[in-house]
LOTOR-603940 format. One record per residue: x, y, z negated of N, C-alpha, C in turn; residue in one letter. Coordinates in Angstrom, 2 decimals. Each point is the difference from the previous one (the first is absolute). Layout:
<sites>
<site><n_east>X</n_east><n_north>Y</n_north><n_up>Z</n_up><ca_east>X</ca_east><ca_north>Y</ca_north><ca_up>Z</ca_up><c_east>X</c_east><c_north>Y</c_north><c_up>Z</c_up><aa>A</aa></site>
...
</sites>
This chain:
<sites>
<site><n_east>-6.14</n_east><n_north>-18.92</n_north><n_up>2.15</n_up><ca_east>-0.07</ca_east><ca_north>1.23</ca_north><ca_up>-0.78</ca_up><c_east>-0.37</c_east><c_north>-0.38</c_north><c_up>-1.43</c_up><aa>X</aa></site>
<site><n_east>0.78</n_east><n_north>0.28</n_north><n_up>-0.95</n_up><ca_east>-0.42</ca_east><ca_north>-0.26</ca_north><ca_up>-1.28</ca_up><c_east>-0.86</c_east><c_north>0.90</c_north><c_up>-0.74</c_up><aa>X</aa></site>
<site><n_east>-0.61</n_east><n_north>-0.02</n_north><n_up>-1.24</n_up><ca_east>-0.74</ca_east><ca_north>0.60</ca_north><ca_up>-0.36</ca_up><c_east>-0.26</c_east><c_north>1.57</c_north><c_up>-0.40</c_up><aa>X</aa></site>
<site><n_east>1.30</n_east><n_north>0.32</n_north><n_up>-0.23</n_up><ca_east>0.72</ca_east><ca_north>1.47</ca_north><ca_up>-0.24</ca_up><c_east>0.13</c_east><c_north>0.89</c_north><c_up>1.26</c_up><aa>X</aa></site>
<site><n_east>-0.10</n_east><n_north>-0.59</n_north><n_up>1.36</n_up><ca_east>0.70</ca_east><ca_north>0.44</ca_north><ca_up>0.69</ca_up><c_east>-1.69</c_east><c_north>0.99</c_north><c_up>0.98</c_up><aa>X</aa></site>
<site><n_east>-0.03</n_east><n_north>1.31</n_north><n_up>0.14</n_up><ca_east>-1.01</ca_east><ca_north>0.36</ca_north><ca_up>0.22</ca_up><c_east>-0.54</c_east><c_north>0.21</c_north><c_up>1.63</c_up><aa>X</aa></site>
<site><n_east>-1.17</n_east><n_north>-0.23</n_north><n_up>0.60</n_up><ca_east>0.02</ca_east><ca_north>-0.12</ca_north><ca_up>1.37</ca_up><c_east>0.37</c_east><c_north>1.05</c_north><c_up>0.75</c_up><aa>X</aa></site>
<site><n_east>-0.39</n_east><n_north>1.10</n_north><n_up>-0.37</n_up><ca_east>0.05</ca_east><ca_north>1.98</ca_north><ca_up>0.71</ca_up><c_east>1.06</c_east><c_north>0.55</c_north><c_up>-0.90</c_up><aa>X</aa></site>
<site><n_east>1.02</n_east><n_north>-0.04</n_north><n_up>0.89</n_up><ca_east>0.91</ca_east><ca_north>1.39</ca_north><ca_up>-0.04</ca_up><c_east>0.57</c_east><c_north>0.59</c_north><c_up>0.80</c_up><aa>X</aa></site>
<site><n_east>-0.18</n_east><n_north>1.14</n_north><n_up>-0.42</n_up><ca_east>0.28</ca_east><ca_north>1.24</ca_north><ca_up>1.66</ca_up><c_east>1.91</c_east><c_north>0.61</c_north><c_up>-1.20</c_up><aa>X</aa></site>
<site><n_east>0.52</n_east><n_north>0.45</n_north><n_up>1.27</n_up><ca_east>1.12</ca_east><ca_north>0.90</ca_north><ca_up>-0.14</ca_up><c_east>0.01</c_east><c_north>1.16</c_north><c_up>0.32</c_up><aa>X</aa></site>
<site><n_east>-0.13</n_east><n_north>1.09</n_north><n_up>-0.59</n_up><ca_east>0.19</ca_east><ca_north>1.40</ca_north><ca_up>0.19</ca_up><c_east>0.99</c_east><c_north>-0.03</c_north><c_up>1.48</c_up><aa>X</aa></site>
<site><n_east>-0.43</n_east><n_north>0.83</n_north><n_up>0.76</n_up><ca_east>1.15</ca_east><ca_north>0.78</ca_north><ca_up>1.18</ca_up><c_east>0.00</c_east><c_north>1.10</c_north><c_up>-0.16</c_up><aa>X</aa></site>
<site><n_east>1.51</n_east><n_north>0.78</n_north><n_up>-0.59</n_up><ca_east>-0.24</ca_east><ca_north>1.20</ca_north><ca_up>-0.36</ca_up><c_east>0.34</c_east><c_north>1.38</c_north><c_up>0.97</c_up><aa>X</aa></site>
<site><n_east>0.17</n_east><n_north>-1.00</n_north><n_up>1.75</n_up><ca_east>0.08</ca_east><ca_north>0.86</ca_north><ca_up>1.09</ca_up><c_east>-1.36</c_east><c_north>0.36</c_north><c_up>0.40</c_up><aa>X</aa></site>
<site><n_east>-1.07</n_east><n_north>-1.26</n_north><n_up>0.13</n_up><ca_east>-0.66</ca_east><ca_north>-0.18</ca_north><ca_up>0.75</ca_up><c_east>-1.65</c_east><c_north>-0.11</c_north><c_up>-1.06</c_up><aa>X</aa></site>
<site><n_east>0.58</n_east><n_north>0.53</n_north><n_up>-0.93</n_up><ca_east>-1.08</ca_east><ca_north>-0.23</ca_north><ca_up>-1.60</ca_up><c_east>-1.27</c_east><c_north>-0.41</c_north><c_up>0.75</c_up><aa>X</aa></site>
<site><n_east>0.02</n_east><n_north>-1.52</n_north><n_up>-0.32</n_up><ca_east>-0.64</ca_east><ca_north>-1.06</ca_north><ca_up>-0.07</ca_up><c_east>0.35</c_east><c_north>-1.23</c_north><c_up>-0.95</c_up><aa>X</aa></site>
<site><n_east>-0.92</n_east><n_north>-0.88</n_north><n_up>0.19</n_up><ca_east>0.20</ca_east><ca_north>-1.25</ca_north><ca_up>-0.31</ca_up><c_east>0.35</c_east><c_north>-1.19</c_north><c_up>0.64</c_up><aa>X</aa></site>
<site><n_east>1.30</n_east><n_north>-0.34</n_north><n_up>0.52</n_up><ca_east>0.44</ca_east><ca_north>-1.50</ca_north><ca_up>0.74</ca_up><c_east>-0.37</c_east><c_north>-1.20</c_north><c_up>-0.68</c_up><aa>X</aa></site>
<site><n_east>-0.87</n_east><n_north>-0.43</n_north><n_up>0.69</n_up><ca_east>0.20</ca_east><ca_north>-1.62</ca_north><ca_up>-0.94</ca_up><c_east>1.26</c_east><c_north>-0.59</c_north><c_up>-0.38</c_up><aa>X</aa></site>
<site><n_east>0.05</n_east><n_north>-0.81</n_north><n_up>-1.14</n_up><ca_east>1.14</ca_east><ca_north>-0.58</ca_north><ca_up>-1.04</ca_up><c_east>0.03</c_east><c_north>-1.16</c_north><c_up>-0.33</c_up><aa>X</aa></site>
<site><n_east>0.43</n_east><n_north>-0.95</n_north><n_up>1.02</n_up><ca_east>-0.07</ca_east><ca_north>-1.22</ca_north><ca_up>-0.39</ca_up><c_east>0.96</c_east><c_north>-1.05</c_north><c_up>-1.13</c_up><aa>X</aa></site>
<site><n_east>-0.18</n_east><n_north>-0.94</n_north><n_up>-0.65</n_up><ca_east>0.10</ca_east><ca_north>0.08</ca_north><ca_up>-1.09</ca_up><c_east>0.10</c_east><c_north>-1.80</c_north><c_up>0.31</c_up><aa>X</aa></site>
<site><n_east>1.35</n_east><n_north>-0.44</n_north><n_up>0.25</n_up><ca_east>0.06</ca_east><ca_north>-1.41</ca_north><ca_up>0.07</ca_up><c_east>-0.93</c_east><c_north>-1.09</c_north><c_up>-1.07</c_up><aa>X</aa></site>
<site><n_east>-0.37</n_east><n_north>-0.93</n_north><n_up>0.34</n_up><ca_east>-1.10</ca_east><ca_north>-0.50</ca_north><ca_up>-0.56</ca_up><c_east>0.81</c_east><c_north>-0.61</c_north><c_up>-1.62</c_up><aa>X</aa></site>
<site><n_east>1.73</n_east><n_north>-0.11</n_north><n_up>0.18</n_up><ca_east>0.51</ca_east><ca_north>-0.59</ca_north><ca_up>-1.05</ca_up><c_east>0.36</c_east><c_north>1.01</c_north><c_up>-1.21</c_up><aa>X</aa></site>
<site><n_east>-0.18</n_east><n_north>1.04</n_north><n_up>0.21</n_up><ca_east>0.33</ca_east><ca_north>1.48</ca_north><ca_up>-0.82</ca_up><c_east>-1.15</c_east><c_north>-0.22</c_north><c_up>-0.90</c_up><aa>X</aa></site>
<site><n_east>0.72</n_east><n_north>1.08</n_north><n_up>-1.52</n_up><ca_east>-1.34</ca_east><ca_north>-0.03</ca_north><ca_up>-0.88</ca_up><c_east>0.20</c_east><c_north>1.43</c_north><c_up>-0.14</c_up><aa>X</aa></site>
<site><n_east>-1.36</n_east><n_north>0.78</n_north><n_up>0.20</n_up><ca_east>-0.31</ca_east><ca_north>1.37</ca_north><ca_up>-0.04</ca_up><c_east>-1.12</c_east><c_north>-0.03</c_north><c_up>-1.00</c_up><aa>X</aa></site>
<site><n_east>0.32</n_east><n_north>0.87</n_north><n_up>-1.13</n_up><ca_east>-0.72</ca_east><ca_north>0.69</ca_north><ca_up>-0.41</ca_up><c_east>-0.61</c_east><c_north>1.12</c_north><c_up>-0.06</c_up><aa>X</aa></site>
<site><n_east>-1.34</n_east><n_north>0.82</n_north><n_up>-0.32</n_up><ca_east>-0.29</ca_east><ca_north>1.31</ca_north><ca_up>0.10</ca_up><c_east>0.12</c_east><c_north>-0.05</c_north><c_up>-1.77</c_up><aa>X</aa></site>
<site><n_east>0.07</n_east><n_north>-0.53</n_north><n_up>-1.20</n_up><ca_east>-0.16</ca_east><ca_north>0.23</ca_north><ca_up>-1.28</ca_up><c_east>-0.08</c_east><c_north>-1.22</c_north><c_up>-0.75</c_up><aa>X</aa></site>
<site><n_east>1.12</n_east><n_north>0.22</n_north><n_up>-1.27</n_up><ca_east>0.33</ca_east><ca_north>-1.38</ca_north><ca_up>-0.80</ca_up><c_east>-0.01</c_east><c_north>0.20</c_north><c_up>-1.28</c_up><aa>X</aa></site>
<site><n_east>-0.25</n_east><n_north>-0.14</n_north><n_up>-0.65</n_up><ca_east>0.61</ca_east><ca_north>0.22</ca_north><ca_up>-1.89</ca_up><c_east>0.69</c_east><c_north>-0.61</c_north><c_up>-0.25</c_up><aa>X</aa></site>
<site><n_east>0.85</n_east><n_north>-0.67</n_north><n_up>1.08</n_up><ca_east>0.87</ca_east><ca_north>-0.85</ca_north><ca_up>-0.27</ca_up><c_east>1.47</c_east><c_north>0.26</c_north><c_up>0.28</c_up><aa>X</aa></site>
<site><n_east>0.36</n_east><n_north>1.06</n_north><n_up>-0.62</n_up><ca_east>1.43</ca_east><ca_north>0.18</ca_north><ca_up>0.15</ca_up><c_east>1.40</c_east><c_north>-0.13</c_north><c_up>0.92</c_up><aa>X</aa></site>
<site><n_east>-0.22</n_east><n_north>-1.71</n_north><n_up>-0.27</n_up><ca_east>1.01</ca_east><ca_north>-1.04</ca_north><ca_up>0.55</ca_up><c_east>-0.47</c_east><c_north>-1.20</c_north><c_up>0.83</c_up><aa>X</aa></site>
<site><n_east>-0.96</n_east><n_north>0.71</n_north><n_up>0.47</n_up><ca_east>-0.98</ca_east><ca_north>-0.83</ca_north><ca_up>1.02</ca_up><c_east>0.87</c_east><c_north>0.11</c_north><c_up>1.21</c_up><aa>X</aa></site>
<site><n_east>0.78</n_east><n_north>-1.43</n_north><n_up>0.71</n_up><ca_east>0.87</ca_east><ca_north>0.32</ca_north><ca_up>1.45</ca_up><c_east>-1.19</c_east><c_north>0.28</c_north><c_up>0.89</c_up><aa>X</aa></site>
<site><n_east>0.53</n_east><n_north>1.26</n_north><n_up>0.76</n_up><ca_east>-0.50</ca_east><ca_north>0.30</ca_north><ca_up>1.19</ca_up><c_east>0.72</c_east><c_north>0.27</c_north><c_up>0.87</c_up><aa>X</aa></site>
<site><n_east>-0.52</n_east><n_north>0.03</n_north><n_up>1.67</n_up><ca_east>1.23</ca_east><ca_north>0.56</ca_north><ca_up>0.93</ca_up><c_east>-0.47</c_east><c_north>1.52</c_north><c_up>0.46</c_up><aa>X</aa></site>
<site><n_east>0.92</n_east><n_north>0.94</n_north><n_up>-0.02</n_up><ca_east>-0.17</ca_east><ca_north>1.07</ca_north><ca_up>0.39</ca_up><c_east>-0.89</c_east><c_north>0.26</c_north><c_up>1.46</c_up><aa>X</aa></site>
<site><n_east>-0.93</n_east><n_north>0.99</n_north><n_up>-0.29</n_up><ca_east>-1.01</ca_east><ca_north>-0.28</ca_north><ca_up>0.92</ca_up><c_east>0.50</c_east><c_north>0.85</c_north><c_up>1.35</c_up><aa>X</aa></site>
<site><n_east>1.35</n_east><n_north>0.18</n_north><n_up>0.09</n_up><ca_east>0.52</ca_east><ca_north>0.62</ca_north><ca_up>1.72</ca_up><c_east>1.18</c_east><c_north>-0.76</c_north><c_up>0.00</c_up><aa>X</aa></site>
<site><n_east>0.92</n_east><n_north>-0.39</n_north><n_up>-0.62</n_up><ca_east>1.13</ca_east><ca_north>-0.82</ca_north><ca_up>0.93</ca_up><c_east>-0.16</c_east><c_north>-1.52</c_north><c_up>-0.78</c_up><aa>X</aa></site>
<site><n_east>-1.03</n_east><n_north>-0.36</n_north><n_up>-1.03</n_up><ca_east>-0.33</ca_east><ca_north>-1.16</ca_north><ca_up>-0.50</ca_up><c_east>0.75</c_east><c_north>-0.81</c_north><c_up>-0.65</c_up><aa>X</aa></site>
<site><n_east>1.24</n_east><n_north>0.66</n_north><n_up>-0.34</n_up><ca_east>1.34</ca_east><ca_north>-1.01</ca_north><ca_up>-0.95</ca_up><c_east>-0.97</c_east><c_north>0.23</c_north><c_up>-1.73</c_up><aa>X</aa></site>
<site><n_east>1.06</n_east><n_north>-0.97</n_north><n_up>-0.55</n_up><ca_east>-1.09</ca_east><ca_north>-0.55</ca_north><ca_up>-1.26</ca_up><c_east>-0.07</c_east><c_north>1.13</c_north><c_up>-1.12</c_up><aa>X</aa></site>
<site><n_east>-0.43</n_east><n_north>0.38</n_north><n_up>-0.77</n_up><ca_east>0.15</ca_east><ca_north>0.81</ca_north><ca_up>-1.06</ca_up><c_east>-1.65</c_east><c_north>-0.30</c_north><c_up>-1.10</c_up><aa>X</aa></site>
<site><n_east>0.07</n_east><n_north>0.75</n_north><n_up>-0.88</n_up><ca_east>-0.54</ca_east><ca_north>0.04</ca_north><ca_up>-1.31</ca_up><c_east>-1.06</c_east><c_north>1.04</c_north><c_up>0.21</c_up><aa>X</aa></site>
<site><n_east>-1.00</n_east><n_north>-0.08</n_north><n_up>-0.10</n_up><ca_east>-1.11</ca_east><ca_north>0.59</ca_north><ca_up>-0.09</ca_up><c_east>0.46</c_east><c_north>0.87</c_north><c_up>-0.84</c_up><aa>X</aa></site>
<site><n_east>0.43</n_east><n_north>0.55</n_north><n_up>-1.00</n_up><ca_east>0.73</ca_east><ca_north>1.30</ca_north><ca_up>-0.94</ca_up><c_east>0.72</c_east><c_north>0.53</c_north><c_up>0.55</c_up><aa>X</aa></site>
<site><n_east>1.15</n_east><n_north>-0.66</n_north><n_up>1.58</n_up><ca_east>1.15</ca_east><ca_north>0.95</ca_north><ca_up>0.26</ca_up><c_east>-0.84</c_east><c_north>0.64</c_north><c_up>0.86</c_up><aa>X</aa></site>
<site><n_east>-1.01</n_east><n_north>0.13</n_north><n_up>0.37</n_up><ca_east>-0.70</ca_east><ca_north>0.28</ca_north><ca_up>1.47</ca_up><c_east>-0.37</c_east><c_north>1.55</c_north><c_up>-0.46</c_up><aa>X</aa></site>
<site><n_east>0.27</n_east><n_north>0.97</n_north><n_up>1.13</n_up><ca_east>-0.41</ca_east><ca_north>1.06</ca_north><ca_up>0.25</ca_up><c_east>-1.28</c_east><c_north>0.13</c_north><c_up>0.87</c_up><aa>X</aa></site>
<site><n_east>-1.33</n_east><n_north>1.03</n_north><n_up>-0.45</n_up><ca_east>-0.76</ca_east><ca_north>0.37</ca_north><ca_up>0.94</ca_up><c_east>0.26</c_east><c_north>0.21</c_north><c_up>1.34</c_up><aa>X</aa></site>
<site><n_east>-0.35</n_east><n_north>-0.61</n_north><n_up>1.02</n_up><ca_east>0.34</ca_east><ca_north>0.31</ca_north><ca_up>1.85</ca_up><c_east>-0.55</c_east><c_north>1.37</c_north><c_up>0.03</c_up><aa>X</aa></site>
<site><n_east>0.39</n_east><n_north>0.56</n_north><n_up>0.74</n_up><ca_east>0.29</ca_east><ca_north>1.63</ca_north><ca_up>0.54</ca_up><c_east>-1.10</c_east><c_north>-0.68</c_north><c_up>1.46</c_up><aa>X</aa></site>
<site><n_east>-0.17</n_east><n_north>-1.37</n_north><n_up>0.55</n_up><ca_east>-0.31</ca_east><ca_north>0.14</ca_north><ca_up>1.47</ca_up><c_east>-0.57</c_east><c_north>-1.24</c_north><c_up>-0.01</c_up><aa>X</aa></site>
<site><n_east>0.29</n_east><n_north>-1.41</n_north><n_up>-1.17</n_up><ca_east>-0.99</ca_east><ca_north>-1.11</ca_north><ca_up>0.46</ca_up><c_east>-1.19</c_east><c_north>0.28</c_north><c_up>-0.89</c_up><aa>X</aa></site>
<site><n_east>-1.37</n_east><n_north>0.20</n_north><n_up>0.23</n_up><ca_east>-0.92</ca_east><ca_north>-0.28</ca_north><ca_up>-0.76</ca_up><c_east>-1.22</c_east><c_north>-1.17</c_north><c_up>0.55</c_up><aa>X</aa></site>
<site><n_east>-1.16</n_east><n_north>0.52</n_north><n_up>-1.51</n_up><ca_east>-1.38</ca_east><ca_north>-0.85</ca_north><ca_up>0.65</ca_up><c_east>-0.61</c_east><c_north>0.79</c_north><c_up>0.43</c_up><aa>X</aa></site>
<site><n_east>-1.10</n_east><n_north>-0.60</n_north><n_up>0.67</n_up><ca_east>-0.94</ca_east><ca_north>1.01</ca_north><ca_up>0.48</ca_up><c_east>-0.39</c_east><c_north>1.16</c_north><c_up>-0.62</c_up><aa>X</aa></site>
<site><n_east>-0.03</n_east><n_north>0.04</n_north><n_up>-0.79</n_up><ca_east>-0.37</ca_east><ca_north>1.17</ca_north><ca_up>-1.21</ca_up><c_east>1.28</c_east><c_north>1.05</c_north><c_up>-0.48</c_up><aa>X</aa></site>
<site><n_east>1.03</n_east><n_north>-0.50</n_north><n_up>0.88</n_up><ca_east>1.37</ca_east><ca_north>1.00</ca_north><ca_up>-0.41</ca_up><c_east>0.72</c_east><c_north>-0.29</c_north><c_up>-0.80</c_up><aa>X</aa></site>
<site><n_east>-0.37</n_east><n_north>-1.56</n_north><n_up>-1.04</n_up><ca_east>0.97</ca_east><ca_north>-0.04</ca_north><ca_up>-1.37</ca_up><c_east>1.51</c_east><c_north>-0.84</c_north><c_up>0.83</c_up><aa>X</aa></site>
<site><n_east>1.13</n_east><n_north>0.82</n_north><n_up>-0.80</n_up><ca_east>1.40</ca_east><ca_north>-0.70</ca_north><ca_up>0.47</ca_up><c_east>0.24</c_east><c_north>-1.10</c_north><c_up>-0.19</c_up><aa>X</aa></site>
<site><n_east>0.43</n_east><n_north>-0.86</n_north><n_up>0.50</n_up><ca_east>0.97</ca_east><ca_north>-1.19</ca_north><ca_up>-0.18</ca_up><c_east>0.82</c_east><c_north>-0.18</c_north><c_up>-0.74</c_up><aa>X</aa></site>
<site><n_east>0.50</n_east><n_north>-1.09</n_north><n_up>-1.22</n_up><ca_east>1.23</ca_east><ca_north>0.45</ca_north><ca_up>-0.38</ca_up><c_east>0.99</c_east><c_north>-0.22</c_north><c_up>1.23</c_up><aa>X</aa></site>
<site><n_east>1.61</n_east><n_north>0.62</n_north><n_up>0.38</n_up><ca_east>0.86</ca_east><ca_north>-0.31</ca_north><ca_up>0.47</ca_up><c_east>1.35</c_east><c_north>0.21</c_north><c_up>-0.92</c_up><aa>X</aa></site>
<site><n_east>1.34</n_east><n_north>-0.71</n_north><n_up>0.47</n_up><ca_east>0.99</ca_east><ca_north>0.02</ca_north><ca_up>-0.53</ca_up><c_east>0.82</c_east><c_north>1.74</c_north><c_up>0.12</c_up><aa>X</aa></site>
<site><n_east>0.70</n_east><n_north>-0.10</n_north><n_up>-0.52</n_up><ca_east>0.78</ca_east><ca_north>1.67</ca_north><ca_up>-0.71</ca_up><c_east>0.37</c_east><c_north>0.31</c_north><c_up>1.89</c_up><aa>X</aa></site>
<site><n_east>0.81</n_east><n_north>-0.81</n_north><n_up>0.72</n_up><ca_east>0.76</ca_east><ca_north>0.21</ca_north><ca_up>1.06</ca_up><c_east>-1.37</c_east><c_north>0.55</c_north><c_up>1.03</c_up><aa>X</aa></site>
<site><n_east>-1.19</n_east><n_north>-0.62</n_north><n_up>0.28</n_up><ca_east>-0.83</ca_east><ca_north>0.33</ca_north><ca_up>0.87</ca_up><c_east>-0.67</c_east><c_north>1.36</c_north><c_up>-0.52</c_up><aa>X</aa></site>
<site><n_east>-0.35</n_east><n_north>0.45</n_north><n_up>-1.79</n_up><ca_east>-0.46</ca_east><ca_north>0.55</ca_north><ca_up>-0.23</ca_up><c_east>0.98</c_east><c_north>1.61</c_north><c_up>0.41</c_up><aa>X</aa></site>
<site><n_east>1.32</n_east><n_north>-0.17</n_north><n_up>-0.37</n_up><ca_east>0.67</ca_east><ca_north>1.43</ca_north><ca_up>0.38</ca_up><c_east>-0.12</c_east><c_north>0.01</c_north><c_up>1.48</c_up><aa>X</aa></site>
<site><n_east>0.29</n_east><n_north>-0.96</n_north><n_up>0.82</n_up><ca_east>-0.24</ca_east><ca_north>0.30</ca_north><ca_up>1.59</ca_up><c_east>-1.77</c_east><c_north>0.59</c_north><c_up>0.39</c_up><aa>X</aa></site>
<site><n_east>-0.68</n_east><n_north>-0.17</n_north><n_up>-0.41</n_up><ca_east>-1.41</ca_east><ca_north>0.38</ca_north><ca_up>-0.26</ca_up><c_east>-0.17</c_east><c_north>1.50</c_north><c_up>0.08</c_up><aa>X</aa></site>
<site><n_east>0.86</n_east><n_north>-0.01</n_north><n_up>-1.31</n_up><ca_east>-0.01</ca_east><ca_north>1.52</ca_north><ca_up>-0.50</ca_up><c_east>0.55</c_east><c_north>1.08</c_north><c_up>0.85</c_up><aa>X</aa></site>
<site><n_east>1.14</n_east><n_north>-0.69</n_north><n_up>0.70</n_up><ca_east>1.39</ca_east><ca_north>0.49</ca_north><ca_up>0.70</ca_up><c_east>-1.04</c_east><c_north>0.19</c_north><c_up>1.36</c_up><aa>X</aa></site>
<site><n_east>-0.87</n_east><n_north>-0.96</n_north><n_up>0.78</n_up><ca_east>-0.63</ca_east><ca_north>0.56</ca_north><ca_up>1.33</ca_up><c_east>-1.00</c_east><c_north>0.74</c_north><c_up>-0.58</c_up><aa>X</aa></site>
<site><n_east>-0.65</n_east><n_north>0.17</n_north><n_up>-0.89</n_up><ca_east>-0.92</ca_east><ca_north>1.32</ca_north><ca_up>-0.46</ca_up><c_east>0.23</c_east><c_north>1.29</c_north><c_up>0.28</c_up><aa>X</aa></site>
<site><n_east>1.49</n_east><n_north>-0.02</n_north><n_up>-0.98</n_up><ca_east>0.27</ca_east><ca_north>1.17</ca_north><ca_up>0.08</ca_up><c_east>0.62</c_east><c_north>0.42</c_north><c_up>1.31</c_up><aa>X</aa></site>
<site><n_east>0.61</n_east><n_north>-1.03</n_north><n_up>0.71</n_up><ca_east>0.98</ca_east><ca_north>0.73</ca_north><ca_up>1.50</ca_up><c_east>-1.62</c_east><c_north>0.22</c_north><c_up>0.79</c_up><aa>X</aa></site>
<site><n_east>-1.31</n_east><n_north>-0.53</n_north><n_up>0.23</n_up><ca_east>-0.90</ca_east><ca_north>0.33</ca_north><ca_up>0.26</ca_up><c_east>-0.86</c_east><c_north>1.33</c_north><c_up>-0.26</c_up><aa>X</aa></site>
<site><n_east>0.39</n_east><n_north>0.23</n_north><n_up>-1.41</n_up><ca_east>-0.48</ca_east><ca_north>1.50</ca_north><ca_up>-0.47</ca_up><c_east>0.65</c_east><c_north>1.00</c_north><c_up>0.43</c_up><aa>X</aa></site>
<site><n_east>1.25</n_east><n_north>-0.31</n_north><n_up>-0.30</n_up><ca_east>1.10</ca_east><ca_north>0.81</ca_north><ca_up>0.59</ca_up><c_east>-0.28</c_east><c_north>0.50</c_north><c_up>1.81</c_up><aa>X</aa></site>
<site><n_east>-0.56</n_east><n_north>-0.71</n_north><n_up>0.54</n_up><ca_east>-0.19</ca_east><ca_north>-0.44</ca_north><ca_up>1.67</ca_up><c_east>-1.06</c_east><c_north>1.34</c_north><c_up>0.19</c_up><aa>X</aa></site>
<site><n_east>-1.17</n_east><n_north>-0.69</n_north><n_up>-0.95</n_up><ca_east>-1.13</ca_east><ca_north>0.61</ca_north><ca_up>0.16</ca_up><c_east>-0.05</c_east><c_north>1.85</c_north><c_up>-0.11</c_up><aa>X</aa></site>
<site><n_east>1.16</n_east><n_north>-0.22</n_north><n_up>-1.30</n_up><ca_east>0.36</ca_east><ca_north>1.37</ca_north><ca_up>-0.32</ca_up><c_east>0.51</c_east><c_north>0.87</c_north><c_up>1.32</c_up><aa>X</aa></site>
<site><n_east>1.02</n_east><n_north>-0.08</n_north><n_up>0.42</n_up><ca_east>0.48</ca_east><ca_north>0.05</ca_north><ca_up>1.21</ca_up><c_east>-0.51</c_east><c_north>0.29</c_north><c_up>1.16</c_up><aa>X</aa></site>
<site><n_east>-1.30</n_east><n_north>-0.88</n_north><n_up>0.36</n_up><ca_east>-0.81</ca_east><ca_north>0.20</ca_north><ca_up>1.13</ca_up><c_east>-0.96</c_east><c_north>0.92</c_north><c_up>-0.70</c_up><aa>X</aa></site>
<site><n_east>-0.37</n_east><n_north>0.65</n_north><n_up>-1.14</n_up><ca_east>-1.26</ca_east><ca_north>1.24</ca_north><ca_up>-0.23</ca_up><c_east>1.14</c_east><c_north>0.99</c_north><c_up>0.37</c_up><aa>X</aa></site>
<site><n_east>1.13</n_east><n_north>-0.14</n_north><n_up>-0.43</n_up><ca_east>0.69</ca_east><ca_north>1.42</ca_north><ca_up>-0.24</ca_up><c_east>-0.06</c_east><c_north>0.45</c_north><c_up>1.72</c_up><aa>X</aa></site>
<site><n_east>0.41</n_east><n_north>-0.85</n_north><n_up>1.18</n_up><ca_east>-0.16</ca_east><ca_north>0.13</ca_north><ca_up>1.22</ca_up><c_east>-0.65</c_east><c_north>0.96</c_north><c_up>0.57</c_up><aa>X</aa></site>
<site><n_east>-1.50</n_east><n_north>-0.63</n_north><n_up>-0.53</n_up><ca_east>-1.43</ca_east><ca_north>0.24</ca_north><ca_up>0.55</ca_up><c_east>-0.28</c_east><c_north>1.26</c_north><c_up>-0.96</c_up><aa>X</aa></site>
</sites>
């Protein structure tokens, strides 16, 4: 595990709203915060390489404390995309009841 790479991260479940543990291959570099622009990192849910600047806030990996992960554009709209089919769900099951 290199130095960037942080020990606790949980993944949002947005069926089962909790926290799954998130394991995080020991060769990946995760950051929670950089001033460094163009600092390579790997996206902290499917782990391909990118730039600490292209990274979007996680919707579902955080730290203990709730702050997001950066992740890449492709994980971040799928994120967004089970949120909302989840809200949508939730919506659905009040109208029921």
């Amino acid at each position: 595990m290199n130095m960037f790479t942080p020990v606790i991260l949980g993944k949002w479940d947005f069926e089962a709203h909790e926290y799954v543990k998130h394991d995080v291959p020991e060769n990946m570099t995760i950051v929670l915060y950089s001033t460094n622009m163009d600092l390579p990192i790997n996206c902290s849910n499917c782990f391909k390489n990118m730039t600490f600047g292209d990274g979007y806030t996680s919707r579902t990996i955080h730290n203990p404390t709730g702050f997001g992960f950066p992740v890449c554009e492709d994980c971040y709209e799928e994120e967004v995309a089970q949120e909302k089919n989840n809200k949508e769900i939730e919506n659905a099951n009040q109208e029921i009841n």
